[in-house]
N, C-alpha and C positions, 0 to 999 in steps of 0.2 A: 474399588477401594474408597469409601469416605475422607476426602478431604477433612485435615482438621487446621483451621488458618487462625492465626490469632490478629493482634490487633492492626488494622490497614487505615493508613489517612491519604486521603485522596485530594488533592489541592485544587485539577483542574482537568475536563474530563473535554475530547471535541466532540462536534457535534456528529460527524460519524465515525467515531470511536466506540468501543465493545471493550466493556470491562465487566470482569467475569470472576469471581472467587467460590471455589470449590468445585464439585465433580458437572461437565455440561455432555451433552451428546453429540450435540453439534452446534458449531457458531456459522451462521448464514452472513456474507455483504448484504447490503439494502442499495448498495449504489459503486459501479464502476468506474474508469475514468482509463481513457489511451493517450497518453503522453511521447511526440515525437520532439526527438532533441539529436542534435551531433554533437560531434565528438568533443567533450569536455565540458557540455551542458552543466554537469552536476555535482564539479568540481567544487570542493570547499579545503580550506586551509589558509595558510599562511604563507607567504610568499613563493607561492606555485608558478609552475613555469611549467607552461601547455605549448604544443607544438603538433598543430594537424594543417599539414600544406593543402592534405588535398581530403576534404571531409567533407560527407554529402549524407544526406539523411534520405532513407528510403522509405515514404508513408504511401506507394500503391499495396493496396488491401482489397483481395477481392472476394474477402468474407462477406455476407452478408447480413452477420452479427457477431458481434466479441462479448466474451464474458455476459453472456446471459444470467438472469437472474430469476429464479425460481422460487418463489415464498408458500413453504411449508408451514402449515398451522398444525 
């Protein structure tokens, strides 16, 4: 079904960022990234109150590749 979009203002785009208006097939990554963090890493707010006595972050990986990337033309 044809997309029909009216007007879009775009302020600020990054640089691996995919912005995309109206009908697509498929949207590919160009680039992956594996982030290890414990417990509470990625906490945001306002006067939070975190509590890990006993936190341990587990990065044995015995992949041989993650998130492979495959560019279709």
């Amino acid at each position: 079904m044809p997309a029909i979009v009216g007007a879009v203002k775009v302020i600020s785009i990054g640089n691996s960022s995919i912005f995309n208006i109206g009908d697509v097939y498929t949207i590919s990554p160009s680039s992956t990234a594996k982030t290890f963090a414990g417990a509470g890493s990625f906490n945001t707010g306002d006067g939070m109150r975190v509590r890990n006595e006993y936190s341990s972050t587990n990065t044995y990986d015995t992949d041989g590749a993650d998130s492979n990337i495959e560019t279709v033309i």
